[in-house]
CHARMM-style PDB file with segment names, atoms N, HN, CA, C and O in Angstrom:
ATOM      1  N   UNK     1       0.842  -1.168   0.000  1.00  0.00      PROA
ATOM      2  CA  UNK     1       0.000   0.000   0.000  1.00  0.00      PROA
ATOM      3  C   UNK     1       0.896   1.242   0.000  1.00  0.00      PROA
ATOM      4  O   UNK     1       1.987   1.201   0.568  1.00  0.00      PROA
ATOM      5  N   UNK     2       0.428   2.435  -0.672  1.00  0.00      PROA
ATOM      6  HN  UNK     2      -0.458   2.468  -1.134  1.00  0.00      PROA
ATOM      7  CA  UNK     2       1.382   3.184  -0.996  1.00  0.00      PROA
ATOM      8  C   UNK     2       0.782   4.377   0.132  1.00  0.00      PROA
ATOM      9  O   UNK     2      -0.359   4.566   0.553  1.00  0.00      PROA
ATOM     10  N   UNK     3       1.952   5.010   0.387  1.00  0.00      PROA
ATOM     11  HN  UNK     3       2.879   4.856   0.046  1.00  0.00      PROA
ATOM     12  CA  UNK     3       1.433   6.432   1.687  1.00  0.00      PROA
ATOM     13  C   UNK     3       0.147   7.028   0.830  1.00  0.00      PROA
ATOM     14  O   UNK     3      -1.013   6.757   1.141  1.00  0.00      PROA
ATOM     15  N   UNK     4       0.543   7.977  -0.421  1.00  0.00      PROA
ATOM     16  HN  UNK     4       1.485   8.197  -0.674  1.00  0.00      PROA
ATOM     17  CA  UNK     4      -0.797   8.069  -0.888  1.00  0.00      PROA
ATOM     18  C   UNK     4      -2.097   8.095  -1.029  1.00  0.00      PROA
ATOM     19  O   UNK     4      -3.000   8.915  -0.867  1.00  0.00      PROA
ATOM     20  N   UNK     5      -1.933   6.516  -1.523  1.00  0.00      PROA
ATOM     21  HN  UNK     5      -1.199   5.850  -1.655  1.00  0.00      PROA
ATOM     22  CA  UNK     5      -3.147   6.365  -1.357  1.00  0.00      PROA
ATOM     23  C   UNK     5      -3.680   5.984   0.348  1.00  0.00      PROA
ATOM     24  O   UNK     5      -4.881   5.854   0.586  1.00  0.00      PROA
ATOM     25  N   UNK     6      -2.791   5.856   1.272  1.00  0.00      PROA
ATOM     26  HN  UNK     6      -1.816   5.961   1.078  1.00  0.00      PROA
ATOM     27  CA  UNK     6      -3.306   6.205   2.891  1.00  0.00      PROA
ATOM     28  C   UNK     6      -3.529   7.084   2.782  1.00  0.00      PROA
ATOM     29  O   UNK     6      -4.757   7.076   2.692  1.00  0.00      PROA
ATOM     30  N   UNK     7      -3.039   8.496   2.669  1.00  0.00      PROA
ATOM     31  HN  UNK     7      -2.042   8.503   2.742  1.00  0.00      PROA
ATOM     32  CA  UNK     7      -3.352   8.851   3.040  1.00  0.00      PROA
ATOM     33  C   UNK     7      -4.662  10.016   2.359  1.00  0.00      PROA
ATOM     34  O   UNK     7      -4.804  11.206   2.640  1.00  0.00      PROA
ATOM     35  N   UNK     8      -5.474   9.178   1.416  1.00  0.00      PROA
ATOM     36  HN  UNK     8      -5.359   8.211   1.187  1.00  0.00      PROA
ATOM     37  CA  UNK     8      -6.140   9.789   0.603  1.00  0.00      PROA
ATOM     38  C   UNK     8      -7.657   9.099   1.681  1.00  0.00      PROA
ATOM     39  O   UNK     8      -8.761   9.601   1.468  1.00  0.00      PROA
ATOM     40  N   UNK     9      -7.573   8.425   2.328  1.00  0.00      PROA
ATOM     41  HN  UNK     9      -6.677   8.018   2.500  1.00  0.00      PROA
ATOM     42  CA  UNK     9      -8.496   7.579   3.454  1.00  0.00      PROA
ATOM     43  C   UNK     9      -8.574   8.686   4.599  1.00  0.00      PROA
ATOM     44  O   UNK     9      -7.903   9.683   4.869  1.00  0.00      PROA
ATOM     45  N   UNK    10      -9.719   8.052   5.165  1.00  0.00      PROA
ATOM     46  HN  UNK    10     -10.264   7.242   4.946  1.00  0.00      PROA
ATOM     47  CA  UNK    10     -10.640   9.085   6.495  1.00  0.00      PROA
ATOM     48  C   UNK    10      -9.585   8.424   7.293  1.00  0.00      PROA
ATOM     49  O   UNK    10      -8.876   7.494   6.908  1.00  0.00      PROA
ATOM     50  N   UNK    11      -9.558   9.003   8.445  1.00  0.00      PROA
ATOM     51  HN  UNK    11     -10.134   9.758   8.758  1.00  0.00      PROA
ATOM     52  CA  UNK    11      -8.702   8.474   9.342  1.00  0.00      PROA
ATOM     53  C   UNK    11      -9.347   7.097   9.957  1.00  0.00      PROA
ATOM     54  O   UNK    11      -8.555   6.201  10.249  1.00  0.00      PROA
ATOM     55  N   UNK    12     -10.825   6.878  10.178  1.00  0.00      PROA
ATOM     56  HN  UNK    12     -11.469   7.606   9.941  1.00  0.00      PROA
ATOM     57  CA  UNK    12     -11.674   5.999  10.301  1.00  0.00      PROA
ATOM     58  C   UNK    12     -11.224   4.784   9.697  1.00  0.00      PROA
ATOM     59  O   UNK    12     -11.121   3.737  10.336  1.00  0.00      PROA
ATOM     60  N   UNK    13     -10.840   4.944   7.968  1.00  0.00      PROA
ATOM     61  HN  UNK    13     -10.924   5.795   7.448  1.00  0.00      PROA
ATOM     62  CA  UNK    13     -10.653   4.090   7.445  1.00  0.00      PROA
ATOM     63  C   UNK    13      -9.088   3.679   7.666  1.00  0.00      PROA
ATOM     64  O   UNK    13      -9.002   2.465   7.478  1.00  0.00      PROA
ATOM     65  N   UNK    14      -8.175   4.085   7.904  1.00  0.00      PROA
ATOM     66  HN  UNK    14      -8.245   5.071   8.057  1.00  0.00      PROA
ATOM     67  CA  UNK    14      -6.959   3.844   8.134  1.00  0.00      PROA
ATOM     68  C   UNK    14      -6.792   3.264   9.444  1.00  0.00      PROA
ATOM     69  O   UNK    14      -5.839   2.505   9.616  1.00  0.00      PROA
ATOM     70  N   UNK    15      -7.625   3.526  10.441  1.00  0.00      PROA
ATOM     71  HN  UNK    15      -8.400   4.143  10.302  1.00  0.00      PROA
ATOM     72  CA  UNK    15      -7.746   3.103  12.036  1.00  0.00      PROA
ATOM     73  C   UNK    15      -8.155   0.573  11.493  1.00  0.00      PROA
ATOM     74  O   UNK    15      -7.605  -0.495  11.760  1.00  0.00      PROA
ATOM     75  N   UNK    16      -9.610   1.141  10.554  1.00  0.00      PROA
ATOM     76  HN  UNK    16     -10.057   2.009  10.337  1.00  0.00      PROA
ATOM     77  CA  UNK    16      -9.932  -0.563  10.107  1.00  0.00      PROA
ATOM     78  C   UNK    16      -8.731  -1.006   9.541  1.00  0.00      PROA
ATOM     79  O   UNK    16      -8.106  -1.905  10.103  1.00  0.00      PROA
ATOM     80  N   UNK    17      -8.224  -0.376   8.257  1.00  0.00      PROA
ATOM     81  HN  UNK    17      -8.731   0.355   7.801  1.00  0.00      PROA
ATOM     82  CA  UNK    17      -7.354  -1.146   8.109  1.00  0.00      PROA
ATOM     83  C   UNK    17      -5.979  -1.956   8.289  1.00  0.00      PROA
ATOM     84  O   UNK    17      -5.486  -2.949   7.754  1.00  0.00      PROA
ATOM     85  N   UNK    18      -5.443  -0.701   9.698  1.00  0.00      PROA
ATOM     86  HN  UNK    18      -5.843   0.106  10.133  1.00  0.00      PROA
ATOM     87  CA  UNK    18      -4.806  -1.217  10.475  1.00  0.00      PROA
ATOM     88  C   UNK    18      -5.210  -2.071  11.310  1.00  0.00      PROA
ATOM     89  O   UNK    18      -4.343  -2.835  11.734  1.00  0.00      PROA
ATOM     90  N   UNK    19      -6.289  -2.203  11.707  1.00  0.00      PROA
ATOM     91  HN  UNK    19      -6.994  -1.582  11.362  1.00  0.00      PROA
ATOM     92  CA  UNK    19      -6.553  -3.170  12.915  1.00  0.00      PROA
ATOM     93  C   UNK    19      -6.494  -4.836  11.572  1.00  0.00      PROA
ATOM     94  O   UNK    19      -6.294  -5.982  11.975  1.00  0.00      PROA
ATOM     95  N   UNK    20      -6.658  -4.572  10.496  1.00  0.00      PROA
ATOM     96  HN  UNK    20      -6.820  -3.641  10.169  1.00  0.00      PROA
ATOM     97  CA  UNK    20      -6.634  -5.567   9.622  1.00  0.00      PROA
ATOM     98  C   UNK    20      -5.229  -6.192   9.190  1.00  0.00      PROA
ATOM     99  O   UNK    20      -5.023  -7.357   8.851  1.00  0.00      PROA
ATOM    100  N   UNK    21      -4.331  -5.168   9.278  1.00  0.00      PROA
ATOM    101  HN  UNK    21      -4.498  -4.221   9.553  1.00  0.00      PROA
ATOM    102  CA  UNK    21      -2.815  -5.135   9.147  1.00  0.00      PROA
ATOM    103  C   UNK    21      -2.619  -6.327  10.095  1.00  0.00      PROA
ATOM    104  O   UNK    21      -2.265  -7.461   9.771  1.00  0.00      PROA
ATOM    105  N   UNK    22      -2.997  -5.737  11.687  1.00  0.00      PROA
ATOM    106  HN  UNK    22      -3.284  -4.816  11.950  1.00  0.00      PROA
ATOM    107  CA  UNK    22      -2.743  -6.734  12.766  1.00  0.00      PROA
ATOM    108  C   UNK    22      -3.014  -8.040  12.421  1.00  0.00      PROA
ATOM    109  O   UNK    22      -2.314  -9.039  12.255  1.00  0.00      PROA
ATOM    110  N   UNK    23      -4.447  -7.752  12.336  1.00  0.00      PROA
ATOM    111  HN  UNK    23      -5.016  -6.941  12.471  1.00  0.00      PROA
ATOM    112  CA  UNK    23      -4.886  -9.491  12.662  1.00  0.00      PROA
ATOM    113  C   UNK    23      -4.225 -10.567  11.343  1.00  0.00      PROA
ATOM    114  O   UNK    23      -3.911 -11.753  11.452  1.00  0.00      PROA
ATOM    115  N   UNK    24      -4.158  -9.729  10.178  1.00  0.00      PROA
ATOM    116  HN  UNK    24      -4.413  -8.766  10.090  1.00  0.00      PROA
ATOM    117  CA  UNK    24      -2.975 -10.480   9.382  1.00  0.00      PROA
ATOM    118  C   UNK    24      -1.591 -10.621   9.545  1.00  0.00      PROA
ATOM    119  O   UNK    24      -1.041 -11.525   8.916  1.00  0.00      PROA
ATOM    120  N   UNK    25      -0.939  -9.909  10.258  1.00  0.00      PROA
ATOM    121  HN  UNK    25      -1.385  -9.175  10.769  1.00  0.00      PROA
ATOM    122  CA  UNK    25       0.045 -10.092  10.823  1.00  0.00      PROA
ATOM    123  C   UNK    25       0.197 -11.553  11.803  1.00  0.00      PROA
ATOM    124  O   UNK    25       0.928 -12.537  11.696  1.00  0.00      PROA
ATOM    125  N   UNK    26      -0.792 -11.190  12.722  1.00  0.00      PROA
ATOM    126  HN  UNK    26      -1.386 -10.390  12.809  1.00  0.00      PROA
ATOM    127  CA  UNK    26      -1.066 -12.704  13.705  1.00  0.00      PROA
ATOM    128  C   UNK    26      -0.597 -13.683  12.939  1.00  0.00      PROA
ATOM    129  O   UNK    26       0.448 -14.329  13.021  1.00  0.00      PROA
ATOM    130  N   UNK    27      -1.746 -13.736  11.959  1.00  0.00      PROA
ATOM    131  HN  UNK    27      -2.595 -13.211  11.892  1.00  0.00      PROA
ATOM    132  CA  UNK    27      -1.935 -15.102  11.452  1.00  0.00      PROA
ATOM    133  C   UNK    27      -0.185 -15.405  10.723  1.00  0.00      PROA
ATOM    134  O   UNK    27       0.561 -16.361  10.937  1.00  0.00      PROA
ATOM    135  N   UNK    28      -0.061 -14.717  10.221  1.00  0.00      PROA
ATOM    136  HN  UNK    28      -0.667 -13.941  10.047  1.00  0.00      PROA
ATOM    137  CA  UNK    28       1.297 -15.009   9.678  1.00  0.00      PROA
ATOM    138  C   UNK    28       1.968 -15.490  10.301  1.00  0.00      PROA
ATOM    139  O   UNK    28       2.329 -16.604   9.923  1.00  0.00      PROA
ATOM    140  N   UNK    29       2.407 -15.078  11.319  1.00  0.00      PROA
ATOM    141  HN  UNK    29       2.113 -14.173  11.627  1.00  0.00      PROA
ATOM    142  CA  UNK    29       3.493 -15.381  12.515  1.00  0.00      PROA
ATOM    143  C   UNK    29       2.752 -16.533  12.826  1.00  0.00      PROA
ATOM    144  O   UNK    29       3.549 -17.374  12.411  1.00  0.00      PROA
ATOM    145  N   UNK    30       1.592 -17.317  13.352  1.00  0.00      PROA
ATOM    146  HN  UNK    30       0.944 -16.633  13.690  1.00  0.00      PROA
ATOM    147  CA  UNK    30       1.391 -18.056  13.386  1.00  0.00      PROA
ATOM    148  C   UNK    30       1.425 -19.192  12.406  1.00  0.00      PROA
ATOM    149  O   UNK    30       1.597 -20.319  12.872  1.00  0.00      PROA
ATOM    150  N   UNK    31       1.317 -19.082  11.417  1.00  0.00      PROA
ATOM    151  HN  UNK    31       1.177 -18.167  11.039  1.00  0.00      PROA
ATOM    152  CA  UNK    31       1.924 -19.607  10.193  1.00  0.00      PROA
ATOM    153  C   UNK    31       2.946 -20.118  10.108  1.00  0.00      PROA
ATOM    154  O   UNK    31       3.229 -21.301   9.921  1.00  0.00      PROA
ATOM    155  N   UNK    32       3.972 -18.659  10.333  1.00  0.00      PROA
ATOM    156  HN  UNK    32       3.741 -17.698  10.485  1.00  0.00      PROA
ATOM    157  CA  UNK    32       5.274 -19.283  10.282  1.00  0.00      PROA
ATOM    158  C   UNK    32       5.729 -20.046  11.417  1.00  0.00      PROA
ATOM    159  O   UNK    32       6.848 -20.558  11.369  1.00  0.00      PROA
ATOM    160  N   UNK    33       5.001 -20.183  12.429  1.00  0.00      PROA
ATOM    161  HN  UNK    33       4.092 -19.767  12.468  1.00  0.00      PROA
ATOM    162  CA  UNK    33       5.385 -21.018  13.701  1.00  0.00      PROA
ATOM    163  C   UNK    33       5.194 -22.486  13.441  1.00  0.00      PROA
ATOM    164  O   UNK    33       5.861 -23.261  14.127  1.00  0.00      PROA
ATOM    165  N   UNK    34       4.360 -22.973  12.530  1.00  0.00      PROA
ATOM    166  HN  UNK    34       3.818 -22.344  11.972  1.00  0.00      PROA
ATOM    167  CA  UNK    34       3.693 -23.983  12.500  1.00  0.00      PROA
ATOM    168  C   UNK    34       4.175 -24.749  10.697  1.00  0.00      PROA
ATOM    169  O   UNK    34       3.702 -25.695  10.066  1.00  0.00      PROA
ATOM    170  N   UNK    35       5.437 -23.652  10.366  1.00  0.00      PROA
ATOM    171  HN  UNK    35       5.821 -22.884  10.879  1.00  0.00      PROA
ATOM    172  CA  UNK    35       5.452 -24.146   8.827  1.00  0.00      PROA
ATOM    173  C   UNK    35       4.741 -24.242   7.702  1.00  0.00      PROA
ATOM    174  O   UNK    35       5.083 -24.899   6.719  1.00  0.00      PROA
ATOM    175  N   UNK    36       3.524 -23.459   7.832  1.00  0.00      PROA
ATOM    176  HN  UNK    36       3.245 -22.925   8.630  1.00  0.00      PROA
ATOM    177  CA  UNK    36       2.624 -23.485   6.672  1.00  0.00      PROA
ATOM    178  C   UNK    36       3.065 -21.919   6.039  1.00  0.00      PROA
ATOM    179  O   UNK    36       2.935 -22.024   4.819  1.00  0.00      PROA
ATOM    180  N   UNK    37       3.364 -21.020   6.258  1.00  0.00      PROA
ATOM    181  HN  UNK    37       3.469 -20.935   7.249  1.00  0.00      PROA
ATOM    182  CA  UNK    37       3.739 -19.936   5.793  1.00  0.00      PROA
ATOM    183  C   UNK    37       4.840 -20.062   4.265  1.00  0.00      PROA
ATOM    184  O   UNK    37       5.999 -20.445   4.426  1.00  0.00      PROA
ATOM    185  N   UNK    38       4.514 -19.833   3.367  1.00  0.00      PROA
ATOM    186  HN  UNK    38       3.573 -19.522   3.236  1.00  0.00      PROA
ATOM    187  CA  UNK    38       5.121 -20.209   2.251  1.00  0.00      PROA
ATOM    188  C   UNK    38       6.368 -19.023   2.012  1.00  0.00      PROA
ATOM    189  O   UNK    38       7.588 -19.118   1.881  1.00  0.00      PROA
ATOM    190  N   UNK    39       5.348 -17.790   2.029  1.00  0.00      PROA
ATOM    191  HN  UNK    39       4.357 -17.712   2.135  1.00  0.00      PROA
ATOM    192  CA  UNK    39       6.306 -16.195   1.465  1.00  0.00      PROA
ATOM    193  C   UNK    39       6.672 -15.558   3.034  1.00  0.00      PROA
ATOM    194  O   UNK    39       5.804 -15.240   3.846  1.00  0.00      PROA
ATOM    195  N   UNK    40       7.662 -15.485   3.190  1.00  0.00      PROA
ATOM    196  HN  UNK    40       8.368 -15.743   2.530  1.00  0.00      PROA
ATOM    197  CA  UNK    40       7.889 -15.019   4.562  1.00  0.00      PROA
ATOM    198  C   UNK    40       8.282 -13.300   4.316  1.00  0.00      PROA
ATOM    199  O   UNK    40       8.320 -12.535   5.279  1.00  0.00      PROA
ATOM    200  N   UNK    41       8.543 -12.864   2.991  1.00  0.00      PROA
ATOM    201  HN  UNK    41       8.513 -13.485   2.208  1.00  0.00      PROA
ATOM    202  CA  UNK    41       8.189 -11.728   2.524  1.00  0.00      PROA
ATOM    203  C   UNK    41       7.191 -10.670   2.831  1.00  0.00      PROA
ATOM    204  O   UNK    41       7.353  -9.450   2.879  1.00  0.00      PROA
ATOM    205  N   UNK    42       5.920 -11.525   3.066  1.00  0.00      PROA
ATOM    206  HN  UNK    42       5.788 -12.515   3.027  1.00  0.00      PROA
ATOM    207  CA  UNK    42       4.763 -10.689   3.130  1.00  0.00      PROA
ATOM    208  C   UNK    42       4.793 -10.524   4.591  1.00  0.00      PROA
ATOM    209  O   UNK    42       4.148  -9.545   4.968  1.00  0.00      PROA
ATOM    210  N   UNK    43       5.393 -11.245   5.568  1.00  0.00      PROA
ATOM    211  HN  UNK    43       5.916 -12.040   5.262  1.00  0.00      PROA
ATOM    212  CA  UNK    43       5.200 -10.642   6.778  1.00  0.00      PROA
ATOM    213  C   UNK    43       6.205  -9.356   6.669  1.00  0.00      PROA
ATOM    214  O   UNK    43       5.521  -8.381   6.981  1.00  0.00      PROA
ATOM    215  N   UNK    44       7.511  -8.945   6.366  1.00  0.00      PROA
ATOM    216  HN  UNK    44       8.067  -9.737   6.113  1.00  0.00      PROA
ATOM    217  CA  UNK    44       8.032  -7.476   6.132  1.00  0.00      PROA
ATOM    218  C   UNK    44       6.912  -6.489   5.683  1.00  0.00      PROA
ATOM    219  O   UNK    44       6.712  -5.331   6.047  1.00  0.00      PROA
ATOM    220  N   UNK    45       5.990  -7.556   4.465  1.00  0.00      PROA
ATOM    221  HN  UNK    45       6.152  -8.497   4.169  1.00  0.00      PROA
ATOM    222  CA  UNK    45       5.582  -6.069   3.872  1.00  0.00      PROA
ATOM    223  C   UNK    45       3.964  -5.708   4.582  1.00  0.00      PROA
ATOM    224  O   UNK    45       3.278  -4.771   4.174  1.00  0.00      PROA
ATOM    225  N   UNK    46       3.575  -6.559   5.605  1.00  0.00      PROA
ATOM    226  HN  UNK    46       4.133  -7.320   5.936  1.00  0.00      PROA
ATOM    227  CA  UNK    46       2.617  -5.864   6.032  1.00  0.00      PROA
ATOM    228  C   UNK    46       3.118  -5.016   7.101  1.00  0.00      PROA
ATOM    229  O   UNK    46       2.608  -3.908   7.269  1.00  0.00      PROA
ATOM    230  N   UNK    47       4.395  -5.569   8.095  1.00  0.00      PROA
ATOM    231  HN  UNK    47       4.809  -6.469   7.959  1.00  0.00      PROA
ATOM    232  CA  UNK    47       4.510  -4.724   9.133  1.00  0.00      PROA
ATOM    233  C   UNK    47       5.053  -3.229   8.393  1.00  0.00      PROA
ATOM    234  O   UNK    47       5.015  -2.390   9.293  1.00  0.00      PROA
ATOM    235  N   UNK    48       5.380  -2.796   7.527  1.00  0.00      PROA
ATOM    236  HN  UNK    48       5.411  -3.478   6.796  1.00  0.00      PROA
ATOM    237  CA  UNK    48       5.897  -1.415   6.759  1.00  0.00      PROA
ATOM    238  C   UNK    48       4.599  -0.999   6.514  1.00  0.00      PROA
ATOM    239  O   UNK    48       4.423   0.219   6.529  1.00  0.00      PROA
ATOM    240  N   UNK    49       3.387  -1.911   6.232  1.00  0.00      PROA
ATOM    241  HN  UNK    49       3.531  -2.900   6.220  1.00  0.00      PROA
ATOM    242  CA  UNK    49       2.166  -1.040   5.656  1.00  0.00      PROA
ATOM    243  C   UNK    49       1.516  -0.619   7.168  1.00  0.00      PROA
ATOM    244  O   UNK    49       0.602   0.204   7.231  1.00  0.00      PROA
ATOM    245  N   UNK    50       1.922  -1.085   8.043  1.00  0.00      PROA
ATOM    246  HN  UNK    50       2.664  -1.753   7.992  1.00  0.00      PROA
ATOM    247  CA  UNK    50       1.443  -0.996   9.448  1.00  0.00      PROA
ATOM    248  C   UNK    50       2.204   0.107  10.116  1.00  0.00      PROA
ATOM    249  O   UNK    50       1.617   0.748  10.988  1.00  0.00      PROA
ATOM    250  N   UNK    51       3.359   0.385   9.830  1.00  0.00      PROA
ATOM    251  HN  UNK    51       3.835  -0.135   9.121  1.00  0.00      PROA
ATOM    252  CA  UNK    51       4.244   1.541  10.151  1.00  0.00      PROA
ATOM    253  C   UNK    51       3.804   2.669   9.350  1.00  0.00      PROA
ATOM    254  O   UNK    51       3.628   3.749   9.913  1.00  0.00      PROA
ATOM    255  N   UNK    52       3.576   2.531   7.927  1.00  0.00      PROA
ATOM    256  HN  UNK    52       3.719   1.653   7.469  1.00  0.00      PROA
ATOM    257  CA  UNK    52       2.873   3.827   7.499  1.00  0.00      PROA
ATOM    258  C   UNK    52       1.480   4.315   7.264  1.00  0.00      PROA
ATOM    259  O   UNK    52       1.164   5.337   6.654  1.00  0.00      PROA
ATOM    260  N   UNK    53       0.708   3.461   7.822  1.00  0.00      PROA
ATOM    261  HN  UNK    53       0.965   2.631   8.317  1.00  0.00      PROA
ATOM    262  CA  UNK    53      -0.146   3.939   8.355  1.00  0.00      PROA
ATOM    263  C   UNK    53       0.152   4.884  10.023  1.00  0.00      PROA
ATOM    264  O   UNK    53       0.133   6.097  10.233  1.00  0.00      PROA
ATOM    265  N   UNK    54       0.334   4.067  10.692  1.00  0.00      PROA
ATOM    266  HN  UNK    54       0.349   3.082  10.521  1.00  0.00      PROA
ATOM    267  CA  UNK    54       0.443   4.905  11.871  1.00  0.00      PROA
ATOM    268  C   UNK    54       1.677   5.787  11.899  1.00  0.00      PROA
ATOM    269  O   UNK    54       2.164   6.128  12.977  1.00  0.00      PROA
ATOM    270  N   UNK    55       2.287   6.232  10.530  1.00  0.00      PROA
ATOM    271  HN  UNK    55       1.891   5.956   9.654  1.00  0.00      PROA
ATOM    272  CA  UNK    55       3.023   7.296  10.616  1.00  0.00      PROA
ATOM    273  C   UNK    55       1.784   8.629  10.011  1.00  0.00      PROA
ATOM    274  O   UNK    55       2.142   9.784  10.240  1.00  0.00      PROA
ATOM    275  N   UNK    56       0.925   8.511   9.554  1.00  0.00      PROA
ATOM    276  HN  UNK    56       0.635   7.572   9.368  1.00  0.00      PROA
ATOM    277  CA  UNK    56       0.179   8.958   8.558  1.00  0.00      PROA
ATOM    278  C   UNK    56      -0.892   9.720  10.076  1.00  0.00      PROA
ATOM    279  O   UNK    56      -0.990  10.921  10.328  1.00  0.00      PROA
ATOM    280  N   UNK    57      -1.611   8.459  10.918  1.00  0.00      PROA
ATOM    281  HN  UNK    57      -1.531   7.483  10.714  1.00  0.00      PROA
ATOM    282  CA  UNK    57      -2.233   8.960  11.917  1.00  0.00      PROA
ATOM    283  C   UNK    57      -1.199   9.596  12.625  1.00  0.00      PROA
ATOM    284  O   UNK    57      -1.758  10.242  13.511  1.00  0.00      PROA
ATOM    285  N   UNK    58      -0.242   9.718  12.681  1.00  0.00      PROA
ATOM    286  HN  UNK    58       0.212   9.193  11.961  1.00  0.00      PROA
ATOM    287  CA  UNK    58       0.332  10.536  14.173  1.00  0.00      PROA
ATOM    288  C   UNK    58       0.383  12.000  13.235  1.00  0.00      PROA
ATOM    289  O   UNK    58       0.298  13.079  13.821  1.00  0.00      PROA
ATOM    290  N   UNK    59       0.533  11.935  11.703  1.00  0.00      PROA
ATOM    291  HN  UNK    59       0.602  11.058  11.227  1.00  0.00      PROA
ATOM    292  CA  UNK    59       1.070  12.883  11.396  1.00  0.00      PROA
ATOM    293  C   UNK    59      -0.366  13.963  11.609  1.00  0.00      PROA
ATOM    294  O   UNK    59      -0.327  15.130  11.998  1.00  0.00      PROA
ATOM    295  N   UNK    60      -1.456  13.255  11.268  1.00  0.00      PROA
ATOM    296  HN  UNK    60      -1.488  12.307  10.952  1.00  0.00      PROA
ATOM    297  CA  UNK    60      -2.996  14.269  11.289  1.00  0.00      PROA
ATOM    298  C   UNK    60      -2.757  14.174  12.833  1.00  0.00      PROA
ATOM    299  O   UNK    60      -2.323  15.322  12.929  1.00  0.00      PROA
ATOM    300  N   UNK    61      -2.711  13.788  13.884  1.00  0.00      PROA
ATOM    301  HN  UNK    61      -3.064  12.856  13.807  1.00  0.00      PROA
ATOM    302  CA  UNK    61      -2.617  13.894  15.231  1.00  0.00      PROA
ATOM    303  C   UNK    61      -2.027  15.303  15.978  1.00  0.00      PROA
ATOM    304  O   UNK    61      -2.603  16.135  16.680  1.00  0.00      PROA
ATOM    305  N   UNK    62      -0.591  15.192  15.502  1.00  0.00      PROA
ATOM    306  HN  UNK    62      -0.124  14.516  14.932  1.00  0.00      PROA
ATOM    307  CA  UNK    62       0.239  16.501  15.283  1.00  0.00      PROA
ATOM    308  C   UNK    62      -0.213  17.700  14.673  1.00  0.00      PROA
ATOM    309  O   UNK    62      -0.052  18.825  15.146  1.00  0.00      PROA
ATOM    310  N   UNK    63      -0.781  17.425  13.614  1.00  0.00      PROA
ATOM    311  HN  UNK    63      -0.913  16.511  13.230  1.00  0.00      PROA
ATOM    312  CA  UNK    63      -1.483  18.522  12.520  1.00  0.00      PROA
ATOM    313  C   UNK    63      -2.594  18.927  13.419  1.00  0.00      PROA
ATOM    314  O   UNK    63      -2.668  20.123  13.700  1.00  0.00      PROA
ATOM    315  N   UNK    64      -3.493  18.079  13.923  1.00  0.00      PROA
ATOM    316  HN  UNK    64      -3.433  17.108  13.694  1.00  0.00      PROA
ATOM    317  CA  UNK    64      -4.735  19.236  14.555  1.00  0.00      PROA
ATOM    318  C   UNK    64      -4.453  19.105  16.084  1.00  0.00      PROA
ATOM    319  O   UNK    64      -5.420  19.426  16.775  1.00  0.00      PROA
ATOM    320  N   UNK    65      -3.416  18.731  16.718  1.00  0.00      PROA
ATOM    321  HN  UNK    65      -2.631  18.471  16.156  1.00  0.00      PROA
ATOM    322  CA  UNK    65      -3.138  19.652  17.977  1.00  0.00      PROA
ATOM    323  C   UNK    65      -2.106  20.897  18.016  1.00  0.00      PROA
ATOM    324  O   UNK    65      -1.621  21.531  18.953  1.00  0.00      PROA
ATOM    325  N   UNK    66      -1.949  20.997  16.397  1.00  0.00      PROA
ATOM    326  HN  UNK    66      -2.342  20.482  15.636  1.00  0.00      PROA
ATOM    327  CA  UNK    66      -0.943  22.318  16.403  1.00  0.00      PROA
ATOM    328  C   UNK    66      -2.264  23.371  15.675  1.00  0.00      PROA
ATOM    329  O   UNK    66      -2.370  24.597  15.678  1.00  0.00      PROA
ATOM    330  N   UNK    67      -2.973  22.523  15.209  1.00  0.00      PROA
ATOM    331  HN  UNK    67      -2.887  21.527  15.207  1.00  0.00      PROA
ATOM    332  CA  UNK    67      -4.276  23.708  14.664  1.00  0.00      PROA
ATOM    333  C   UNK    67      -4.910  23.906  15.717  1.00  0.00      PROA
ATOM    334  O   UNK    67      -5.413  25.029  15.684  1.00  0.00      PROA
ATOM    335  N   UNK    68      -5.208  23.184  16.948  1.00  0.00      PROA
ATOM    336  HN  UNK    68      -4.799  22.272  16.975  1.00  0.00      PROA
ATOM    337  CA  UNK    68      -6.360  23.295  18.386  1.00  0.00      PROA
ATOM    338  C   UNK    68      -4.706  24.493  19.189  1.00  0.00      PROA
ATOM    339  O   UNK    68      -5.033  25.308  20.052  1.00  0.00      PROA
ATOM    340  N   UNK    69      -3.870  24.455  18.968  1.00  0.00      PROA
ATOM    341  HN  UNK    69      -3.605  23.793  18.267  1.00  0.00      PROA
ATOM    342  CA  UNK    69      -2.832  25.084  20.085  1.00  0.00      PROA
ATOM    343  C   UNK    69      -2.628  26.844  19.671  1.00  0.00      PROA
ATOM    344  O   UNK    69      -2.579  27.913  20.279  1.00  0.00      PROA
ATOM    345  N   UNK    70      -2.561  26.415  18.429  1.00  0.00      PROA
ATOM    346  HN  UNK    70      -2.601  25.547  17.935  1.00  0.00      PROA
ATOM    347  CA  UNK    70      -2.514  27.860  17.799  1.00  0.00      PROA
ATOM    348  C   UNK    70      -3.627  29.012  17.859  1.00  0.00      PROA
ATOM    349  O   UNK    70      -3.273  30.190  17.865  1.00  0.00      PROA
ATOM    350  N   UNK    71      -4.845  28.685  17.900  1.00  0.00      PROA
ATOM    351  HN  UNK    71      -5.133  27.728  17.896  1.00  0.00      PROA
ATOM    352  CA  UNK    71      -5.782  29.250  18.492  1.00  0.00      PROA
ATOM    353  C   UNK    71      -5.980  29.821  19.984  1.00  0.00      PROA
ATOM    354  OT1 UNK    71      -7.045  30.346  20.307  1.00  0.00      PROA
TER     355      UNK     71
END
């Protein structure tokens, strides 16, 4: 997933699809615990889509407590 298009999403929607990041994450690692995990690739590339998302929320986080401070 590209920052972009994150961050072209409600924050709502970036909150689901991280919580979706997770629970695919789980399973992976569980996967790979158990040897059924084939691409061990895709666990890197969800935890990076999981990092930029929540680089994306902290960044609107920052953004409207410097818009609520400045007032």
């Amino acid at each position: 997933m590209r920052v972009s298009e994150i961050r072209g999403m409600s924050t709502g929607e970036i909150r689901s699809k991280l919580d979706e990041a997770y629970e695919s994450l789980y399973k992976m690692r569980f996967q790979a615990a158990i040897g059924q995990l084939e691409d061990m690739n895709r666990v890197g590339f969800v935890r990076h889509d999981i990092a930029r998302m929540k680089t994306v929320l902290r960044e609107r986080e920052l953004a409207a407590r410097a818009q609520g401070g400045a007032q």
